[in-house]
FIDRENNU-641796 format. One record per residue (C-alpha): x, y, z negated; residue in three letters. Coordinates in steps of 0.001 Angstrom, whole numbers, always signed. Layout:
BEGIN
[[X,Y,Z],'ALA'];
...
***
This chain:
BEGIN
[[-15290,+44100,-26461],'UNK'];
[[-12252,+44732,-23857],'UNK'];
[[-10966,+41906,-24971],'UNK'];
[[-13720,+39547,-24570],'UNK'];
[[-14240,+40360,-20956],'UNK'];
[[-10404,+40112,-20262],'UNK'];
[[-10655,+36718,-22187],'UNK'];
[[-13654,+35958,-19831],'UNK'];
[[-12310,+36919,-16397],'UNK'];
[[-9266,+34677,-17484],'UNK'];
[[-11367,+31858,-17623],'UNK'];
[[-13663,+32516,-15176],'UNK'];
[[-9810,+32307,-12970],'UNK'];
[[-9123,+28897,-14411],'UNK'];
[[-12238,+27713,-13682],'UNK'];
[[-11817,+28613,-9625],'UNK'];
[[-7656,+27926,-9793],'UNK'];
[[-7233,+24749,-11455],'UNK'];
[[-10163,+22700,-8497],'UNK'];
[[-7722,+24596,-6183],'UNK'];
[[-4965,+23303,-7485],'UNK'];
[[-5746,+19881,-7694],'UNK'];
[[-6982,+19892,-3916],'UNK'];
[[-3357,+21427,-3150],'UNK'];
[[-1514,+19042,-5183],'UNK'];
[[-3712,+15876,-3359],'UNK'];
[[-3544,+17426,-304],'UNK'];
[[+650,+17375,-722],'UNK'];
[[+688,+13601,-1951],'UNK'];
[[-1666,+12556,+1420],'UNK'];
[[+670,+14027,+3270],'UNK'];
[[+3867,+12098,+2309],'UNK'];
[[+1631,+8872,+1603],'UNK'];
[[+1401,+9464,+5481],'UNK'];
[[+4989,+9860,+5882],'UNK'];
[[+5479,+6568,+4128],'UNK'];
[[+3237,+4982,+6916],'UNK'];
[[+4887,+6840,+9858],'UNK'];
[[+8498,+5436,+8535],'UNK'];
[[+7010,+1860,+8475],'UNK'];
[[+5241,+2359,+11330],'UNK'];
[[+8369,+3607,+13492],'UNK'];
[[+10087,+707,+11503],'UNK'];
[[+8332,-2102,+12884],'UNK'];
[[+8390,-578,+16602],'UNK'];
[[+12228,-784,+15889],'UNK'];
[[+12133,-3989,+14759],'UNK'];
[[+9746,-5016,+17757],'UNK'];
[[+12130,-3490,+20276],'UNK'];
[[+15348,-4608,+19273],'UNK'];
[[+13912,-8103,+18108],'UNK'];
[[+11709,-8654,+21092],'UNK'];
[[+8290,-9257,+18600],'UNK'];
[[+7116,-7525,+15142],'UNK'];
[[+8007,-8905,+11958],'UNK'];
[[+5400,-11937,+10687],'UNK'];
[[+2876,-10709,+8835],'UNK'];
[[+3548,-13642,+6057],'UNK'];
[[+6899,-15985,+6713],'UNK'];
[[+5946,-18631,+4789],'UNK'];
[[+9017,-20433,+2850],'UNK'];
[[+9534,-23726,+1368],'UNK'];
[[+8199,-23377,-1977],'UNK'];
[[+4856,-22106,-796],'UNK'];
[[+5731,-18526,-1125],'UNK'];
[[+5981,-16135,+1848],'UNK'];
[[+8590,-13183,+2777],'UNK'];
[[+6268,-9754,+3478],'UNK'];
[[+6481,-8479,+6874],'UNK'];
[[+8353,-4804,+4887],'UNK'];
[[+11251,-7624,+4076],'UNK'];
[[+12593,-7845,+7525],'UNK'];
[[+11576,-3888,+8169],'UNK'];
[[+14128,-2872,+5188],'UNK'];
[[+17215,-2142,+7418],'UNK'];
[[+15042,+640,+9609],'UNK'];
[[+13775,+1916,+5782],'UNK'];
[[+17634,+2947,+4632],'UNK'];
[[+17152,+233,+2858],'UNK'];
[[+19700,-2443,+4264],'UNK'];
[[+21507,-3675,+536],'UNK'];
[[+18462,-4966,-371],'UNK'];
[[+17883,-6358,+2803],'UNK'];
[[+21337,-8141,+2622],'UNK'];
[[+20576,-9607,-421],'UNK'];
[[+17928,-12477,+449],'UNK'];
[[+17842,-15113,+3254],'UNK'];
[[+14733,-15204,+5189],'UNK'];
[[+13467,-18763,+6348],'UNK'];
[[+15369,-20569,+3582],'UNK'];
[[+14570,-21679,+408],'UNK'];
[[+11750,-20278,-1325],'UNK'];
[[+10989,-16507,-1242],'UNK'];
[[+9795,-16394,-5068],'UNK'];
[[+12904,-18656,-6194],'UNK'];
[[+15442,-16415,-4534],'UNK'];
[[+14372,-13496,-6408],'UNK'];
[[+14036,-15545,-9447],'UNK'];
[[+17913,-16455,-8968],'UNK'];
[[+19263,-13505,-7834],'UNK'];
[[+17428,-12025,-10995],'UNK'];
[[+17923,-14185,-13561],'UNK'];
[[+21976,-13933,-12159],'UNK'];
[[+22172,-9894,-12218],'UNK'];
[[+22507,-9288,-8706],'UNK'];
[[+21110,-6943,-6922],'UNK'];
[[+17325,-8082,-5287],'UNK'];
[[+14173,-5715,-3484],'UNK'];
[[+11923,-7100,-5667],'UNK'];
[[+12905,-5239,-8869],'UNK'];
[[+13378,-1682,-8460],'UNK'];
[[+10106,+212,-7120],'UNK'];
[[+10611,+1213,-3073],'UNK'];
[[+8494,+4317,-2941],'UNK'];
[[+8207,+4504,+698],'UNK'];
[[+5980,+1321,+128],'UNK'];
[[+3692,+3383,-2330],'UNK'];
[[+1005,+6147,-1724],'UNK'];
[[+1905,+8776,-4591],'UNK'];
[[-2228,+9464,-4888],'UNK'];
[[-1997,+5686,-6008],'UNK'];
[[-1605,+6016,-10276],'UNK'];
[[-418,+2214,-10227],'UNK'];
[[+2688,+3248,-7965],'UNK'];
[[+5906,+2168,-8588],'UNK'];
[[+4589,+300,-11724],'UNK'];
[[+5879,-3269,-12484],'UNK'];
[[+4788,-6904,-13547],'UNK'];
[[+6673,-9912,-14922],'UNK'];
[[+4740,-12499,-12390],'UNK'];
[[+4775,-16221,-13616],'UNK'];
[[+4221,-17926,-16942],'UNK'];
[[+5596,-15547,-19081],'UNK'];
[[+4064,-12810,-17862],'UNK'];
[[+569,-11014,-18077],'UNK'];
[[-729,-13378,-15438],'UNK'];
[[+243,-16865,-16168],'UNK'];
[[-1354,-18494,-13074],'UNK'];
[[+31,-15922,-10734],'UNK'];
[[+3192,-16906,-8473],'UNK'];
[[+6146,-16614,-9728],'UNK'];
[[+7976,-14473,-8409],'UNK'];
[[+9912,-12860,-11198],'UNK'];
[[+9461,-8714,-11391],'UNK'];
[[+7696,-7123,-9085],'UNK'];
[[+6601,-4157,-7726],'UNK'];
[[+3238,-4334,-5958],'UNK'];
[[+3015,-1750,-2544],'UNK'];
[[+176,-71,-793],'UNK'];
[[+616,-880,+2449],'UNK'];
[[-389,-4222,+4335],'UNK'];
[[-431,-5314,+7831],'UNK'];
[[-3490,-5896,+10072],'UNK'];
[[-4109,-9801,+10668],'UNK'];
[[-6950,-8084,+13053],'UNK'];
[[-11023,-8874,+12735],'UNK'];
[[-11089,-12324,+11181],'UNK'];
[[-10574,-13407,+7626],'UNK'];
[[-8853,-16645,+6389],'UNK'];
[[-11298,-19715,+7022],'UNK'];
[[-11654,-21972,+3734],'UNK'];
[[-14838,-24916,+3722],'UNK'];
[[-14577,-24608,-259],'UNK'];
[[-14476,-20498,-422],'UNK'];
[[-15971,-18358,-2885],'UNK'];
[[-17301,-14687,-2551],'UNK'];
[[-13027,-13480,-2878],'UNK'];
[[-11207,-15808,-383],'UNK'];
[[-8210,-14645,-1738],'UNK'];
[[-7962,-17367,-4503],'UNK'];
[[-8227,-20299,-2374],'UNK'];
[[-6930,-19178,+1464],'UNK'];
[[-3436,-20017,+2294],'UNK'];
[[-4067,-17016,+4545],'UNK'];
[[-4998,-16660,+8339],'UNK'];
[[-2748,-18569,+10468],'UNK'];
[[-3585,-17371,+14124],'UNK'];
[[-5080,-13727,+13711],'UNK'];
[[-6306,-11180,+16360],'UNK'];
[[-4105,-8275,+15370],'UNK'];
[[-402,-7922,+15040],'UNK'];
[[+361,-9513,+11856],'UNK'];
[[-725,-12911,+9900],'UNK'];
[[+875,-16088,+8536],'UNK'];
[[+3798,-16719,+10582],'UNK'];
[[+3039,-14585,+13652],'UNK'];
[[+5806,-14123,+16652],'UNK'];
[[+3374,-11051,+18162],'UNK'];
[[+5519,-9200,+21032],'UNK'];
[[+5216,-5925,+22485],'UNK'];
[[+3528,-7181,+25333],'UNK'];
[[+938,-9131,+23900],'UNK'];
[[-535,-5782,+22513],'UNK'];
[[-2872,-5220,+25548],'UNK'];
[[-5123,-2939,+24643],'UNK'];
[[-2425,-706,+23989],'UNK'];
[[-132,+450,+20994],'UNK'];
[[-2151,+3653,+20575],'UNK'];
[[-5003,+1940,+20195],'UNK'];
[[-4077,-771,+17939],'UNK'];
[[-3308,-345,+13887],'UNK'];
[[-183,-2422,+12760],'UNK'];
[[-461,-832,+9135],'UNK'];
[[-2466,+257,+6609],'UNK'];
[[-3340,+1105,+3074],'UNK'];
[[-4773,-165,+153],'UNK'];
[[-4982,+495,-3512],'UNK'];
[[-3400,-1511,-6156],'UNK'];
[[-5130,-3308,-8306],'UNK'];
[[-5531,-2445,-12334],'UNK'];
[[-3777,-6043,-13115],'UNK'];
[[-1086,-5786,-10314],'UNK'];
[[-1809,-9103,-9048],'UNK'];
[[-2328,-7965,-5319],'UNK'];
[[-485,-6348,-3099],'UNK'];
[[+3386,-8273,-3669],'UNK'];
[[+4311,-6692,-168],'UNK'];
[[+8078,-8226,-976],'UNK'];
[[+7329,-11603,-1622],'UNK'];
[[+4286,-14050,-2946],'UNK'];
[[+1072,-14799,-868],'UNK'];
[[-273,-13811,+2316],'UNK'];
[[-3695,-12457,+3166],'UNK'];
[[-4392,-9896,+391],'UNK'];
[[-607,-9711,-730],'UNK'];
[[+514,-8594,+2573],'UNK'];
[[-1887,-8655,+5286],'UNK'];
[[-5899,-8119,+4964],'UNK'];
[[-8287,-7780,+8070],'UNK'];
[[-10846,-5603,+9116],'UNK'];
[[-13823,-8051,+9151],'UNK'];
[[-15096,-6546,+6035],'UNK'];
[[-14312,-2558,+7099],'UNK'];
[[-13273,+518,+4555],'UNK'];
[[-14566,+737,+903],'UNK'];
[[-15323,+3795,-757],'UNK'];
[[-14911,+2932,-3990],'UNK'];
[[-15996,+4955,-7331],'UNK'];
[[-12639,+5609,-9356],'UNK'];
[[-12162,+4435,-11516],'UNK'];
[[-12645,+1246,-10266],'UNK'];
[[-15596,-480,-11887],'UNK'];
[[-14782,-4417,-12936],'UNK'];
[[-17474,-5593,-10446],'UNK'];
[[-15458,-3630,-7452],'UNK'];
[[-12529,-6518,-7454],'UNK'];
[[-13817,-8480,-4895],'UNK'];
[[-14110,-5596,-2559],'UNK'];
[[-10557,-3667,-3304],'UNK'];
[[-8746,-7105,-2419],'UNK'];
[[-10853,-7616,+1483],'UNK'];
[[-10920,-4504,+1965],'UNK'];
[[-8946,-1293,+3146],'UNK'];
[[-9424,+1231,+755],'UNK'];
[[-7444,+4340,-763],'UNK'];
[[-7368,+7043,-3791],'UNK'];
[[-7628,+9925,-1212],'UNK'];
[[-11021,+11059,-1152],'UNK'];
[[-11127,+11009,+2221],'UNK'];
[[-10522,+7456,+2903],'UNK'];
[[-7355,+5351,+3775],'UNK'];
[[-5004,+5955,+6111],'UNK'];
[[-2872,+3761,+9134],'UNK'];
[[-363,+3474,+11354],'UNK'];
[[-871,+2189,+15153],'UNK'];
[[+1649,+742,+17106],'UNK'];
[[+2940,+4046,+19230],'UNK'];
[[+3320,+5048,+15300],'UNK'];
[[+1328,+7458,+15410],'UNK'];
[[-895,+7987,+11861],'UNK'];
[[-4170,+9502,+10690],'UNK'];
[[-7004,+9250,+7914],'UNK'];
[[-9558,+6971,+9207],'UNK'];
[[-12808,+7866,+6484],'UNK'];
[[-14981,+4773,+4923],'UNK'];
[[-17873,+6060,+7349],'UNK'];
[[-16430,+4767,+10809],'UNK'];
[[-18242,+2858,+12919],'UNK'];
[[-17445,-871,+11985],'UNK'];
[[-17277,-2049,+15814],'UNK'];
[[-14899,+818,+16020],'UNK'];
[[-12413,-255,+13188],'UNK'];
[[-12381,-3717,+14398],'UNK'];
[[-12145,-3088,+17618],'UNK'];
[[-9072,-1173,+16465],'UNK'];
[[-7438,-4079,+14539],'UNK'];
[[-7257,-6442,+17729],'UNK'];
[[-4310,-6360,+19902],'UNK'];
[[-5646,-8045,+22896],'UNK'];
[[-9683,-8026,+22767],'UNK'];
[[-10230,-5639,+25803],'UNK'];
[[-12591,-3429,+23951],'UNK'];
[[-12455,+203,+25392],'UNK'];
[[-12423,+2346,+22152],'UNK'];
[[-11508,+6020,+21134],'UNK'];
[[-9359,+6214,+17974],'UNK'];
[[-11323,+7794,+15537],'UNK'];
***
């Protein structure tokens, strides 16, 4: 009889430690996913400083591919070799990996980067072969990759497409004049962020998708590889992700913290902003010069 009870009460503890456990053991991997965003955050207000504007959100290349705006953020990431090893504005982005791959040289498209993934994130620091010979023959290719959680924020408009269907990531080159900080191409300088640094996000997160084709923060598209808006707000999504949820992970901002995602603003500072917030609020947020008086969440 002793026994039993002592078996009992030992459960009864598992029961209460191992919820407790888990909550400690998220609560540990939100707080370096936000140290990941404060790095890149401080990183581009480095880069904006000493380069007189932020990175581009998308720097578009020759063979239709685009540089990510983390590219150009790698030296302020202790992460200058990789930096060293591409050109930025010639040739193609995908093609330069391609040849510095297929050559054995050194690239930062084929070793994961984990400051550039959110360790709540069970898809981080996995790879994919992009391309036709890999598990997504009509992808770009790009040779291996490692997809990242965090993208900049083109601001409060999507990509504008005549022909677009309910995902306007498979037809949108991407959004060439956005209202935030970063899109296709943009030049955005310090002082162009009127309503203020603190009140403006430059970076956020978003989950990977289950086939990996999203979310090539190093090189490949644009909007929904390394830039979304906010037009569409934060999705709460029920993990794991259900097939008809696609649409919705790639427009929107979206995390595997129960408590939401989380972003940087342009003073660097970084916080949880939940799936709840007022939508006016979290565009108003991703505009860097739309006058609107707001408190940051």
């Amino acid at each position: 009889m002793e026994l039993l009870v002592v078996i009992a009460i030992l459960g009864l503890l598992a029961v209460l430690l191992v919820p407790a456990l888990q909550r400690a053991r998220e609560s540990s991997r939100r707080l370096a996913c936000l140290n990941n965003l404060r790095q890149l955050g401080i990183a581009a207000a480095l880069h904006a400083d000493g380069h007189g504007r932020f990175p581009a959100g998308s720097l578009r290349s020759p063979d239709g591919t685009s540089w990510g705006l983390t590219v150009p953020l790698l030296p302020y990431l202790e992460e200058q070799a990789a930096f060293t090893t591409v050109v930025l504005g010639k040739a193609g982005a995908c093609s330069q990996i391609r040849s510095l791959q297929a050559a054995g040289k050194p690239d930062p498209s084929s070793r994961p980067i984990a400051i550039l993934n959110c360790p709540s994130d069970p898809r981080a620091g996995t790879s994919l072969w992009s391309g036709p010979s890999g598990p997504l023959p009509a992808s770009g290719d790009c040779g291996l990759l490692h997809p990242g959680n965090y993208l900049g924020m083109s601001g409060d408009r999507e990509a504008v497409d005549a022909a677009l269907p309910a995902n306007k990531c498979y037809t949108s080159r991407g959004v060439a004049a956005g209202s935030g900080i970063f899109y296709d191409d943009s030049r955005t300088r310090l002082q162009d962020v009127t309503d203020g640094l603190s009140k403006t996000i430059t970076i956020g997160e978003r989950g990977l998708p289950e086939d990996l084709g999203w979310g090539w923060v190093i090189a490949g598209g644009q909007e929904c590889e390394q830039y979304i808006g906010a037009a569409r707000g934060i999705f709460r999504p029920v993990l794991p992700l259900a097939p008809d949820a696609v649409d919705e992970t790639l427009l929107r901002w979206w995390s595997w913290h129960p408590a939401g995602p989380q972003f940087a603003l342009g003073d660097s500072s970084c916080r949880l902003i939940a799936a709840d917030v007022d939508p006016v609020v979290f565009q108003a947020l991703s505009t860097r010069a739309g006058g609107e008086v707001v408190t940051v969440p």
